[in-house]
PDB file with one MODEL, atoms N, CA, C and O in Angstrom:
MODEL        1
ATOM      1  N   UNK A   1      -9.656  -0.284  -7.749  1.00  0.00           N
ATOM      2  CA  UNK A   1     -10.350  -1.468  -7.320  1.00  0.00           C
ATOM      3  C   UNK A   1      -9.528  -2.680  -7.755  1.00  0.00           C
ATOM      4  O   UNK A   1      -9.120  -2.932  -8.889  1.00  0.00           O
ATOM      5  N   UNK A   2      -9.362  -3.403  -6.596  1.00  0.00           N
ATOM      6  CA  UNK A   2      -8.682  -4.970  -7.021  1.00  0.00           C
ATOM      7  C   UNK A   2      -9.688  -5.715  -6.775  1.00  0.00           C
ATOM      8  O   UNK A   2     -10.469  -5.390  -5.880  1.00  0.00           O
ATOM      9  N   UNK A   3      -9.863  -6.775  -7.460  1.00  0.00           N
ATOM     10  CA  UNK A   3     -10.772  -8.064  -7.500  1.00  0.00           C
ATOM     11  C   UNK A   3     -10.500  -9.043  -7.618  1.00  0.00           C
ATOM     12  O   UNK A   3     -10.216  -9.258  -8.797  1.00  0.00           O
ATOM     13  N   UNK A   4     -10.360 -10.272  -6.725  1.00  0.00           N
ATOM     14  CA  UNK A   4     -10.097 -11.492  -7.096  1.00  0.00           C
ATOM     15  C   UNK A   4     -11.918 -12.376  -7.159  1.00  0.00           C
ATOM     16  O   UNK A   4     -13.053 -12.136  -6.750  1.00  0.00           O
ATOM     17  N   UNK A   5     -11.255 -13.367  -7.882  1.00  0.00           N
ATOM     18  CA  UNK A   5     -12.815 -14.433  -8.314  1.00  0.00           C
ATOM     19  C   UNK A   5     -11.968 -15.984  -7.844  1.00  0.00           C
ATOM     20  O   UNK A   5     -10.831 -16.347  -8.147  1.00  0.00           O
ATOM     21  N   UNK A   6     -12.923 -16.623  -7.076  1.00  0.00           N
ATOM     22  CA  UNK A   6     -12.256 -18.193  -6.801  1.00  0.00           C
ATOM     23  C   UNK A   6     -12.874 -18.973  -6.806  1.00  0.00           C
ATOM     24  O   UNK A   6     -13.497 -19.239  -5.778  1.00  0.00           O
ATOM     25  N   UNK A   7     -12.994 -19.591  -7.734  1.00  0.00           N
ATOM     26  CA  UNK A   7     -13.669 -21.437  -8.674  1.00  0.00           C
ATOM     27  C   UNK A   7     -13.783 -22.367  -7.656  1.00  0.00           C
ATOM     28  O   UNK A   7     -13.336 -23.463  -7.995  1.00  0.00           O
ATOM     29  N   UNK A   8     -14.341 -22.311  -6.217  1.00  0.00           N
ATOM     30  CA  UNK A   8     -14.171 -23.514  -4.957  1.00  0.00           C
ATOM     31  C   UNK A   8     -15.149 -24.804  -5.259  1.00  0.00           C
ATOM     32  O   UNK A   8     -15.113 -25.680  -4.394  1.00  0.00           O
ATOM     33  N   UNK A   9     -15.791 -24.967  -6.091  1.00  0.00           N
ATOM     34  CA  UNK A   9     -15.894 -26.092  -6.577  1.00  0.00           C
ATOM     35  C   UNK A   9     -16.868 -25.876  -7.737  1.00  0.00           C
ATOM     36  O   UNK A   9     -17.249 -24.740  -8.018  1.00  0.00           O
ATOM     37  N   UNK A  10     -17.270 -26.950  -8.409  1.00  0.00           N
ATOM     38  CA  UNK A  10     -18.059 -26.885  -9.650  1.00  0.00           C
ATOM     39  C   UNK A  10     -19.130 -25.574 -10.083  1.00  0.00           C
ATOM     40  O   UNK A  10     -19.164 -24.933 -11.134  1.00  0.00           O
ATOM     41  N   UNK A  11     -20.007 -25.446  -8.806  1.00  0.00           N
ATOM     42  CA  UNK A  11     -20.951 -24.417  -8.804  1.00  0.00           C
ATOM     43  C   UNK A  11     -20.760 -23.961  -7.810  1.00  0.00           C
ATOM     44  O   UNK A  11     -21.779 -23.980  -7.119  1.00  0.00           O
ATOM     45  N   UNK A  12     -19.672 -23.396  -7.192  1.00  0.00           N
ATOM     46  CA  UNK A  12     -19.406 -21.897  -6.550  1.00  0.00           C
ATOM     47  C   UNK A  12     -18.458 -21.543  -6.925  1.00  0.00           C
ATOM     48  O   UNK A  12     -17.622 -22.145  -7.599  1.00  0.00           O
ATOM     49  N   UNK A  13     -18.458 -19.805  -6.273  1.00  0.00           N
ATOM     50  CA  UNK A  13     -17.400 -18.934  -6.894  1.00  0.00           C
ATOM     51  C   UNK A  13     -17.290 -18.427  -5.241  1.00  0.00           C
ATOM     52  O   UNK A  13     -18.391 -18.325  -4.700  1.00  0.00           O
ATOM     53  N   UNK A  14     -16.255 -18.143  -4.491  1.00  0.00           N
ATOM     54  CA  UNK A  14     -16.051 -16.606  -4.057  1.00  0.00           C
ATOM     55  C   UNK A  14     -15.613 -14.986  -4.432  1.00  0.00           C
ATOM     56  O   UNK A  14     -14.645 -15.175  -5.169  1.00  0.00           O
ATOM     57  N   UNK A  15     -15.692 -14.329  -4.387  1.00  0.00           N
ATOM     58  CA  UNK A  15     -15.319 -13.035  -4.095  1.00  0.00           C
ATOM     59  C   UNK A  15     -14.801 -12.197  -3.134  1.00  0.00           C
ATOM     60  O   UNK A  15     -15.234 -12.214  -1.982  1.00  0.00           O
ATOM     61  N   UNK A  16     -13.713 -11.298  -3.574  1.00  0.00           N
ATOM     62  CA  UNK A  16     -13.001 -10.400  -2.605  1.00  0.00           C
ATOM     63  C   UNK A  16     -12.205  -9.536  -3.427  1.00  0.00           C
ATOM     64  O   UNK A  16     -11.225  -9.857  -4.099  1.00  0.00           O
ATOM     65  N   UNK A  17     -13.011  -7.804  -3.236  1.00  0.00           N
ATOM     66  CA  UNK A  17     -12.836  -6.960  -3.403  1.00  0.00           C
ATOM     67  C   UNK A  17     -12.481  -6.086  -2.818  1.00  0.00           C
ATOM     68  O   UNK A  17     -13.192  -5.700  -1.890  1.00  0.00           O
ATOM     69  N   UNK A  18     -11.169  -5.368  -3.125  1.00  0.00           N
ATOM     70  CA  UNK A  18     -10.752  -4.468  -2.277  1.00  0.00           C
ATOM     71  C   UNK A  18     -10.893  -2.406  -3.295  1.00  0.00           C
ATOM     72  O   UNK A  18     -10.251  -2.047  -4.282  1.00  0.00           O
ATOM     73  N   UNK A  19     -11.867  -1.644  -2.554  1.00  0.00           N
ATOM     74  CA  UNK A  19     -12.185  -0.494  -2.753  1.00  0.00           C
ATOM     75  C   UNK A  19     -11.283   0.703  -2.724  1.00  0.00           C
ATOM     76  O   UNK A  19     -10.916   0.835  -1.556  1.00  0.00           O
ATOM     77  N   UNK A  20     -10.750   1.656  -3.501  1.00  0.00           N
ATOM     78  CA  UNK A  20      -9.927   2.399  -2.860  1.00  0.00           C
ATOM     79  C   UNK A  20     -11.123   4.110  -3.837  1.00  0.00           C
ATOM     80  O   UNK A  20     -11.527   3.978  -4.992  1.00  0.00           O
ATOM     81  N   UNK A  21     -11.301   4.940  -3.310  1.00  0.00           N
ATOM     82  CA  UNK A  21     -12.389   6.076  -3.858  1.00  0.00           C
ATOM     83  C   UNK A  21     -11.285   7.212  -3.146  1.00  0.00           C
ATOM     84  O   UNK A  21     -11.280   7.266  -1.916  1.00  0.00           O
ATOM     85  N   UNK A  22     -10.392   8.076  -3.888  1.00  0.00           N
ATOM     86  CA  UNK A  22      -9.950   9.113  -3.683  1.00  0.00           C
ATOM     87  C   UNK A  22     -10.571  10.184  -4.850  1.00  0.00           C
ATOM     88  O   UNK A  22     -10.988   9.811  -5.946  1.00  0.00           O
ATOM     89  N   UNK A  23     -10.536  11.859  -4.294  1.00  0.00           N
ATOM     90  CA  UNK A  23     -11.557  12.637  -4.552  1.00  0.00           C
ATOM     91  C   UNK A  23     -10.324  13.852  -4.653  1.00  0.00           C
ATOM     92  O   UNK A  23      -9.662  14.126  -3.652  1.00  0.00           O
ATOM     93  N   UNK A  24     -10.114  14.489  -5.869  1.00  0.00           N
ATOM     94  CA  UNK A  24      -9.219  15.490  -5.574  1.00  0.00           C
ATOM     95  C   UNK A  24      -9.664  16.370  -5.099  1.00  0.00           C
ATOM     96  O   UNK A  24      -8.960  16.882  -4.228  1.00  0.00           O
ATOM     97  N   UNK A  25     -10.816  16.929  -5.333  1.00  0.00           N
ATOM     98  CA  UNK A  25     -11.691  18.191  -5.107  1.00  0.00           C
ATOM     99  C   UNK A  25     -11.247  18.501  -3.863  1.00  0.00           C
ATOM    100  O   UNK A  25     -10.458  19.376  -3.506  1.00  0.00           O
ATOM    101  N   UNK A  26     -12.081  17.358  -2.996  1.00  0.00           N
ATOM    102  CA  UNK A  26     -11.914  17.680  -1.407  1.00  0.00           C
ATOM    103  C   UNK A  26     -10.366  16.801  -0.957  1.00  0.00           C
ATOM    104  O   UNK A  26     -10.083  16.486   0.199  1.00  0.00           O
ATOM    105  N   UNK A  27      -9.902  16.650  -1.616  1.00  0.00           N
ATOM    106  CA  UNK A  27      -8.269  15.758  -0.652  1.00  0.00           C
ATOM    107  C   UNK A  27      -8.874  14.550  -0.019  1.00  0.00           C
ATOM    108  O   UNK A  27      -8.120  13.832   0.636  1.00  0.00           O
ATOM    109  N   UNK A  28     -10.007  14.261  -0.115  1.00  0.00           N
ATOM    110  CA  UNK A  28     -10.383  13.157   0.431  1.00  0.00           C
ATOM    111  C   UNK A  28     -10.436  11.413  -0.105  1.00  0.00           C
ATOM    112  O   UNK A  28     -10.607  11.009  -1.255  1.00  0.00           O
ATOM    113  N   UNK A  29     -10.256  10.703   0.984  1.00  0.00           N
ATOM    114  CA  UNK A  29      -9.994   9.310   0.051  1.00  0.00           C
ATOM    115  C   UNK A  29     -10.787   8.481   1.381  1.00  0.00           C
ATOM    116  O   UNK A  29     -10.905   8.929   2.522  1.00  0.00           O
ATOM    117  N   UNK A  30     -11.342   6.994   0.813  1.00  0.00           N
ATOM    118  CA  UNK A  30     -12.072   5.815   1.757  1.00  0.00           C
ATOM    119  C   UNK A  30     -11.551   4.955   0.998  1.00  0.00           C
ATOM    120  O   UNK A  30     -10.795   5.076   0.035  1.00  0.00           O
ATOM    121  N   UNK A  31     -12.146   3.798   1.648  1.00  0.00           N
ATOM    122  CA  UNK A  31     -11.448   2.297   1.590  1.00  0.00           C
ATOM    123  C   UNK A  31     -11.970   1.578   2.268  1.00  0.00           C
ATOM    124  O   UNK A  31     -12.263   1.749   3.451  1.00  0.00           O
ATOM    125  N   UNK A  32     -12.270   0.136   1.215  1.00  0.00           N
ATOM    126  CA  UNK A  32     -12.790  -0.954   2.094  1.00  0.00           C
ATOM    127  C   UNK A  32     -13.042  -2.124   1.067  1.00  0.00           C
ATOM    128  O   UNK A  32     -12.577  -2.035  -0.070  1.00  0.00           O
ATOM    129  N   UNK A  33     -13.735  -3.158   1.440  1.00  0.00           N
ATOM    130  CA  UNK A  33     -13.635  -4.061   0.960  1.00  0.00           C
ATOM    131  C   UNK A  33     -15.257  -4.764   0.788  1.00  0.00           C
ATOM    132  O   UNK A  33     -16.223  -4.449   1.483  1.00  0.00           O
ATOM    133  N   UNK A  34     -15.254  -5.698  -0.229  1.00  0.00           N
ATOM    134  CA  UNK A  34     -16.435  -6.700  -0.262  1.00  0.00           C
ATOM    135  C   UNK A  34     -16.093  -7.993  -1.084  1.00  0.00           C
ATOM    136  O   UNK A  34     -15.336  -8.322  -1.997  1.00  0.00           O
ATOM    137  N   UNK A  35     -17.222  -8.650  -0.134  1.00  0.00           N
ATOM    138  CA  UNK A  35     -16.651  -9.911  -0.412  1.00  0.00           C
ATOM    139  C   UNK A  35     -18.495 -10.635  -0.440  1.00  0.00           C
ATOM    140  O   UNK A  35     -19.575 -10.177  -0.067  1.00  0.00           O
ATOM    141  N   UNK A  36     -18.115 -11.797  -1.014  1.00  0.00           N
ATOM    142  CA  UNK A  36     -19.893 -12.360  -2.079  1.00  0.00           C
ATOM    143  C   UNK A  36     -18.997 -13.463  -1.903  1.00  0.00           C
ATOM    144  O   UNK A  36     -17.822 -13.656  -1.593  1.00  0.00           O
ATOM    145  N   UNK A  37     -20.647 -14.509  -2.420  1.00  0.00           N
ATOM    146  CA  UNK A  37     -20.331 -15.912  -2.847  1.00  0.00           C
ATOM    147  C   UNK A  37     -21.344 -16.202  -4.107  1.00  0.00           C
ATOM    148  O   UNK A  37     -22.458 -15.685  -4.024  1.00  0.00           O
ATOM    149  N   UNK A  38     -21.081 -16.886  -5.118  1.00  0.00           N
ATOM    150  CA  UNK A  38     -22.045 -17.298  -5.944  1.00  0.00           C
ATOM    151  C   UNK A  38     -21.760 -18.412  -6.164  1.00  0.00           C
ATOM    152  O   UNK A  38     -20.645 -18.933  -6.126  1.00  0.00           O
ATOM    153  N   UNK A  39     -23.242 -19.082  -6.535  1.00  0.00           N
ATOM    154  CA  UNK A  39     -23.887 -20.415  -7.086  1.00  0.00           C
ATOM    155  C   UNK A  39     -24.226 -20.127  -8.524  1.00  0.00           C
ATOM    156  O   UNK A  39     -24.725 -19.083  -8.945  1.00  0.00           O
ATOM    157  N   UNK A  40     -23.911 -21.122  -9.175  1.00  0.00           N
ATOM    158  CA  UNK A  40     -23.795 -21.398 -10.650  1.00  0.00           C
ATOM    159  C   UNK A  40     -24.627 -22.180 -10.968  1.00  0.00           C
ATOM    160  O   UNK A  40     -24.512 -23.283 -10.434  1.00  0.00           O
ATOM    161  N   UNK A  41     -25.810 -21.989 -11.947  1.00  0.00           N
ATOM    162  CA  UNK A  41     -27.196 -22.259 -11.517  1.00  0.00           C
ATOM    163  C   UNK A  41     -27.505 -23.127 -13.081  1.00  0.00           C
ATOM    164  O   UNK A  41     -28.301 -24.040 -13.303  1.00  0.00           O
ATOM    165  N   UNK A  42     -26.703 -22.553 -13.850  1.00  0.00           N
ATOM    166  CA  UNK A  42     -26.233 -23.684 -15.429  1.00  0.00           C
ATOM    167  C   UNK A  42     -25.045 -22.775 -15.998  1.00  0.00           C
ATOM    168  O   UNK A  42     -24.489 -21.943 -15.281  1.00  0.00           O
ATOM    169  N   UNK A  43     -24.796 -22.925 -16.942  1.00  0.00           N
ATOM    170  CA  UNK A  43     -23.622 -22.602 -17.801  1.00  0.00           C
ATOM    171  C   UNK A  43     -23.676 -21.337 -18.183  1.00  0.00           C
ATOM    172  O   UNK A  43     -22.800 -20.970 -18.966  1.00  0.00           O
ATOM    173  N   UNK A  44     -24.800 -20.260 -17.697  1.00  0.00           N
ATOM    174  CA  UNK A  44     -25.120 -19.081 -18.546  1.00  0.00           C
ATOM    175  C   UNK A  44     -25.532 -18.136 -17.153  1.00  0.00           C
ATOM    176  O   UNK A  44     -25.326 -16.925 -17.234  1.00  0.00           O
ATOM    177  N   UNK A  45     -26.066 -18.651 -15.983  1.00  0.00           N
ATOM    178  CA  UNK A  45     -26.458 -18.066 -15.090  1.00  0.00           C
ATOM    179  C   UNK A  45     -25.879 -18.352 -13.947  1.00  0.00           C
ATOM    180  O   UNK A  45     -25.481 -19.444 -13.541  1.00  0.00           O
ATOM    181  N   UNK A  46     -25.839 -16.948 -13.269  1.00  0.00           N
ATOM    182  CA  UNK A  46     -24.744 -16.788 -11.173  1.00  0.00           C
ATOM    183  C   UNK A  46     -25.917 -16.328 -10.755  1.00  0.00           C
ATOM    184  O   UNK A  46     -26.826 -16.054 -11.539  1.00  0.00           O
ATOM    185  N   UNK A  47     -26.007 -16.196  -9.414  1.00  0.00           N
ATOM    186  CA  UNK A  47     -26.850 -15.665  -8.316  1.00  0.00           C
ATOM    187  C   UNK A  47     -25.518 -16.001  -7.303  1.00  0.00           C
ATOM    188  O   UNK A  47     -24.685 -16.899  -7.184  1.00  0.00           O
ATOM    189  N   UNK A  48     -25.868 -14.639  -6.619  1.00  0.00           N
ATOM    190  CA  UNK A  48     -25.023 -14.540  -5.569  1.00  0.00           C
ATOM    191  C   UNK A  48     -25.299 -13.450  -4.655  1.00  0.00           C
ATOM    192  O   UNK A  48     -25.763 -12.382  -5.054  1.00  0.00           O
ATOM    193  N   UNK A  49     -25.026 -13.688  -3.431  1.00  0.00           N
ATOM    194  CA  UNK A  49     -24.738 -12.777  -2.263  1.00  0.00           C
ATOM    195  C   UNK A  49     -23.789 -12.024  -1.391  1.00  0.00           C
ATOM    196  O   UNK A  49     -23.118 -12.905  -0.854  1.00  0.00           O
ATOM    197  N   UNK A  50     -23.417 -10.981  -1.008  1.00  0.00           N
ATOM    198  CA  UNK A  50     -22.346 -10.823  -0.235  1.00  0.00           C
ATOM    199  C   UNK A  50     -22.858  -9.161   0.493  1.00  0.00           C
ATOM    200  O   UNK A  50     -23.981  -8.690   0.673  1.00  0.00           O
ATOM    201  N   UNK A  51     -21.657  -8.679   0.739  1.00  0.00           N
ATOM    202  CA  UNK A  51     -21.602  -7.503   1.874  1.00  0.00           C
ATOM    203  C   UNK A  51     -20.577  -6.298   1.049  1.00  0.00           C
ATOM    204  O   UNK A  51     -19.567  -6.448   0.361  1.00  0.00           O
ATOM    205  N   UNK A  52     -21.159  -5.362   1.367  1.00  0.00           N
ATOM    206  CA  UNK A  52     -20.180  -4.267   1.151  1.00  0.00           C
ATOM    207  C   UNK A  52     -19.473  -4.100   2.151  1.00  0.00           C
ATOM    208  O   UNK A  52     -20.011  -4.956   2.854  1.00  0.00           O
ATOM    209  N   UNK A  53     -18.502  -3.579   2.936  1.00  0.00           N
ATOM    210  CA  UNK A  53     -18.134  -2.835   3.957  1.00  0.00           C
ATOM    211  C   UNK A  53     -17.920  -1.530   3.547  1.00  0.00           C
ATOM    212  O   UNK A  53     -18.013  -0.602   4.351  1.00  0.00           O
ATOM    213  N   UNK A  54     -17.624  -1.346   2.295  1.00  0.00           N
ATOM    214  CA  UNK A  54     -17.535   0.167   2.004  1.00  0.00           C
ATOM    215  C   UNK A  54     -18.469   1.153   2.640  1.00  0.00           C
ATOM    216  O   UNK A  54     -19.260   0.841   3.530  1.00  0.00           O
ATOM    217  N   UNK A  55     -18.337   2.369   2.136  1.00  0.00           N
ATOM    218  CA  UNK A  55     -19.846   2.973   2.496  1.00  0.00           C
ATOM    219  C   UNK A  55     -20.128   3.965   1.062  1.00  0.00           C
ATOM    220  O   UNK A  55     -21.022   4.803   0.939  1.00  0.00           O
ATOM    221  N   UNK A  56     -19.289   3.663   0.245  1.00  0.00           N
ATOM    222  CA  UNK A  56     -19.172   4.686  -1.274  1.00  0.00           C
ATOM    223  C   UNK A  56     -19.688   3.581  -2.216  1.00  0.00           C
ATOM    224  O   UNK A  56     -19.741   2.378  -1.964  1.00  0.00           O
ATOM    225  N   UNK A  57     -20.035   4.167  -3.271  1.00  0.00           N
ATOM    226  CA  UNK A  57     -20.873   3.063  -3.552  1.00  0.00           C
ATOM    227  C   UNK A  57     -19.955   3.583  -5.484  1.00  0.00           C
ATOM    228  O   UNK A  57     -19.365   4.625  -5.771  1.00  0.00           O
ATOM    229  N   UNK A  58     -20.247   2.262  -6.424  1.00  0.00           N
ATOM    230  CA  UNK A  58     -19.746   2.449  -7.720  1.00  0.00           C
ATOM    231  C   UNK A  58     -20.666   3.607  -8.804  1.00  0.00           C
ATOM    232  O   UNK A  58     -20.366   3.591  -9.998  1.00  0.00           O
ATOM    233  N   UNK A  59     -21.526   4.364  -8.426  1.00  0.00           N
ATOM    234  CA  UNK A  59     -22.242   5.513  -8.853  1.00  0.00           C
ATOM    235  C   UNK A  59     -21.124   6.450  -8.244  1.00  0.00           C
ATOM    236  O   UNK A  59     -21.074   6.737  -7.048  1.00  0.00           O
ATOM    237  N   UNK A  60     -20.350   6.837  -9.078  1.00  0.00           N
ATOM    238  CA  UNK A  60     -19.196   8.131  -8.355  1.00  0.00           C
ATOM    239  C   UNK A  60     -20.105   9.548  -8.367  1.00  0.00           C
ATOM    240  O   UNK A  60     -19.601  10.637  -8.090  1.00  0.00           O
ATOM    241  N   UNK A  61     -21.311   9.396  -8.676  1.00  0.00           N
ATOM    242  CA  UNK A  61     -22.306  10.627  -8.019  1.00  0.00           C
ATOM    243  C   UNK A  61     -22.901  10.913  -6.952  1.00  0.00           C
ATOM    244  O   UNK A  61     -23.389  11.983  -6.589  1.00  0.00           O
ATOM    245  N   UNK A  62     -22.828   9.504  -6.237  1.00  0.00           N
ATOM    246  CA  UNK A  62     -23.687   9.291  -5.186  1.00  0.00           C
ATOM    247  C   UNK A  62     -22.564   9.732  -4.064  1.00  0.00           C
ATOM    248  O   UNK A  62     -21.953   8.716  -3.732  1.00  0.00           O
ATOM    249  N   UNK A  63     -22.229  10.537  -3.578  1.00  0.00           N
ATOM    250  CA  UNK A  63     -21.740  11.160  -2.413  1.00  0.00           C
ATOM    251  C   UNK A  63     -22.256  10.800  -1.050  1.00  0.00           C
ATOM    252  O   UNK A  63     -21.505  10.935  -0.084  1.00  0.00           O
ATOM    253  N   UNK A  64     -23.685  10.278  -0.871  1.00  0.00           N
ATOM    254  CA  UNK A  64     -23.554  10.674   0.372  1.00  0.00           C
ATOM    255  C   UNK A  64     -23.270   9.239   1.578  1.00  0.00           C
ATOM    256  O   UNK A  64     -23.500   9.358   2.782  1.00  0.00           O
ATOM    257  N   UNK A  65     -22.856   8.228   1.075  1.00  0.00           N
ATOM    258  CA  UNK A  65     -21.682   7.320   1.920  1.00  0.00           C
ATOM    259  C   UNK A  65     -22.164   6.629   2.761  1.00  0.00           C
ATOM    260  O   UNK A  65     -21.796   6.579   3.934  1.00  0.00           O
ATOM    261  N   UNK A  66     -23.219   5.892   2.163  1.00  0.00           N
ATOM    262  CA  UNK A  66     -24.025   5.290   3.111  1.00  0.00           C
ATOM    263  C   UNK A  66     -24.777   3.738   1.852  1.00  0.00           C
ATOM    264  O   UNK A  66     -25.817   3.218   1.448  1.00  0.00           O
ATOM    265  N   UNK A  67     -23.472   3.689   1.782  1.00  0.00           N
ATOM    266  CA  UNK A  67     -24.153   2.255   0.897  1.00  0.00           C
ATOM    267  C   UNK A  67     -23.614   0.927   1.186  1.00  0.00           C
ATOM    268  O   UNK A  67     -23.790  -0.094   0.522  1.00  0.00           O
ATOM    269  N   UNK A  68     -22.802   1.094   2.472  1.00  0.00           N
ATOM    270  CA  UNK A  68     -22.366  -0.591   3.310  1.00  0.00           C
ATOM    271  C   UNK A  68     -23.808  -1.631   2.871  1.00  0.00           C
ATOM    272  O   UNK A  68     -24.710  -1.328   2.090  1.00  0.00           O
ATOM    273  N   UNK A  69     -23.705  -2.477   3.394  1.00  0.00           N
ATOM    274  CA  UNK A  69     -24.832  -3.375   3.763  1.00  0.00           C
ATOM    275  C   UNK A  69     -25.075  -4.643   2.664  1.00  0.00           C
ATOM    276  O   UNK A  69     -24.448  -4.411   1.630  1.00  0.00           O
ATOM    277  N   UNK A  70     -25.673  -5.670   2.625  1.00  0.00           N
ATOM    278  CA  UNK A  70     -25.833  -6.470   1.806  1.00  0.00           C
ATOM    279  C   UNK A  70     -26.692  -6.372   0.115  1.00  0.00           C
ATOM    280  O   UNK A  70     -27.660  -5.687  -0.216  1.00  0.00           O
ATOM    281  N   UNK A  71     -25.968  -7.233  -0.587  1.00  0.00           N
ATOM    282  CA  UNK A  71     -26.449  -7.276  -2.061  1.00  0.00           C
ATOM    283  C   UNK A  71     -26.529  -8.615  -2.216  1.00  0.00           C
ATOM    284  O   UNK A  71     -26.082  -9.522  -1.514  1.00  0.00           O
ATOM    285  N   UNK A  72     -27.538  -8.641  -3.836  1.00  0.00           N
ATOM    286  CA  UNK A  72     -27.647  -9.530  -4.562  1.00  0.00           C
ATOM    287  C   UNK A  72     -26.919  -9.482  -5.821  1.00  0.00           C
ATOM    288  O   UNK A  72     -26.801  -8.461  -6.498  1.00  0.00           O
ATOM    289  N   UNK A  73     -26.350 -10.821  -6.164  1.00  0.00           N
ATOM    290  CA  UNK A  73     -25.742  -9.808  -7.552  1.00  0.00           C
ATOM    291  C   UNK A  73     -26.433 -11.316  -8.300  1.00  0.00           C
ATOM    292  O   UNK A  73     -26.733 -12.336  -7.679  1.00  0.00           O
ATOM    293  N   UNK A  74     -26.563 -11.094  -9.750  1.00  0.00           N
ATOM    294  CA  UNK A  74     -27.107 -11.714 -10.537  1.00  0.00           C
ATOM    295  C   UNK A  74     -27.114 -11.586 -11.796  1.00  0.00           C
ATOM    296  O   UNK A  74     -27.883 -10.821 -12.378  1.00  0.00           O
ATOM    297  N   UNK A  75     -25.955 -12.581 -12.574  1.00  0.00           N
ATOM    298  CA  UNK A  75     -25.340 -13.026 -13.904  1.00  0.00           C
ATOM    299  C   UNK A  75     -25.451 -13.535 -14.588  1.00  0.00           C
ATOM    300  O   UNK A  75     -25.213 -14.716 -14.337  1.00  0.00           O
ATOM    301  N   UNK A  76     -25.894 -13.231 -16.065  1.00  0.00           N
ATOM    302  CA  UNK A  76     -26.340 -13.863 -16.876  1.00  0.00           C
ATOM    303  C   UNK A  76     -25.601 -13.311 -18.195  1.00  0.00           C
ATOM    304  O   UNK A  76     -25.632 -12.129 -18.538  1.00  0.00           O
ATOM    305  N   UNK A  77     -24.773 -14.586 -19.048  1.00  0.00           N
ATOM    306  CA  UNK A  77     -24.209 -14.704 -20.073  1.00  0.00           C
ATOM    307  C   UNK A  77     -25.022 -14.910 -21.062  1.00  0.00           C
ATOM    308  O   UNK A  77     -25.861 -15.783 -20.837  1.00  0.00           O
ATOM    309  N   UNK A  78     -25.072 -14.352 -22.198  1.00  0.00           N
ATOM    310  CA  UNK A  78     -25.437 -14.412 -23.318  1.00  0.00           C
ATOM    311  C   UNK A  78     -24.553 -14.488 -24.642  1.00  0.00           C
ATOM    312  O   UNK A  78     -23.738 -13.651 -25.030  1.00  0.00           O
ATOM    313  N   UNK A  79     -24.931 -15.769 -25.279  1.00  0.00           N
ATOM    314  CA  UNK A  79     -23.920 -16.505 -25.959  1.00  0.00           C
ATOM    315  C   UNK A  79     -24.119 -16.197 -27.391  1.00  0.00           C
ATOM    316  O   UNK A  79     -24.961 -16.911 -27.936  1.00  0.00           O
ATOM    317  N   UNK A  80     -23.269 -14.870 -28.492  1.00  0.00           N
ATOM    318  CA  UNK A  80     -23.510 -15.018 -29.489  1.00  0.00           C
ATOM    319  C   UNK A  80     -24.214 -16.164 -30.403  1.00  0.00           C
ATOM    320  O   UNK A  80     -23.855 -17.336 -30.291  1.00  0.00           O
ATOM    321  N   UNK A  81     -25.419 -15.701 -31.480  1.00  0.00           N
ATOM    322  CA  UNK A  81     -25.601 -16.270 -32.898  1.00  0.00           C
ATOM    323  C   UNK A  81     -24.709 -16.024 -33.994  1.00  0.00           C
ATOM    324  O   UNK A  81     -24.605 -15.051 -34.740  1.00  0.00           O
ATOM    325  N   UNK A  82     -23.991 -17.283 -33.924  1.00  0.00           N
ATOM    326  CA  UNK A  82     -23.613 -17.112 -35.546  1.00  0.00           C
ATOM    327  C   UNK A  82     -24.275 -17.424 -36.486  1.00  0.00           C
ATOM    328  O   UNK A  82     -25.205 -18.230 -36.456  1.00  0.00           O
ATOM    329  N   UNK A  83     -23.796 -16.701 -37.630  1.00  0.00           N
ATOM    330  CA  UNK A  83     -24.494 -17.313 -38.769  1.00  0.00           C
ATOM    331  C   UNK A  83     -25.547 -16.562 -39.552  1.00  0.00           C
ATOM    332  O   UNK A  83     -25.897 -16.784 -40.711  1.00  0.00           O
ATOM    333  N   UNK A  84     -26.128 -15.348 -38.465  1.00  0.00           N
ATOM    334  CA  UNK A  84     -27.237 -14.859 -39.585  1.00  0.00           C
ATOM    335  C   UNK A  84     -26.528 -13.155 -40.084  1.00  0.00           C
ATOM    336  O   UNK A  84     -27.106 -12.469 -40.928  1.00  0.00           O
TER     337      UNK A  84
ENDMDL
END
């Protein structure tokens, strides 16, 4: 998996991911890509949307190749306590 992230202005990000899932078992391999946008909602929290085109999904159990279609993705940083 390659991933790029792009800062297009204060509170957005894009995304573009490129998929590669090869399988020795069966000699088999897919490929594809996804791509999102997120809004930066304060300093600690993303919400964002985009598309798979894949159809394999990041559960390398889930075999059966049918997970294209749209997501939500949703980020939240949590900022160490020092001190105790």
């Amino acid at each position: 998996m390659v991933r790029g992230r792009y800062h297009m202005t204060r509170h957005w990000d894009g995304l573009l991911e490129y998929r590669w899932l090869y399988m020795d078992e069966t000699d088999d391999s897919r490929q594809g890509a996804l791509v999102g946008i997120d809004r930066h909602i304060n300093d600690n929290v993303r919400v964002g949307v985009g598309y798979n085109f894949t159809d394999f999904s990041d559960d390398l159990g889930d075999l059966d190749y049918q997970n294209s279609g749209w997501f939500i993705n949703i980020v939240r940083k949590i900022q160490a306590v020092s001190g105790l």
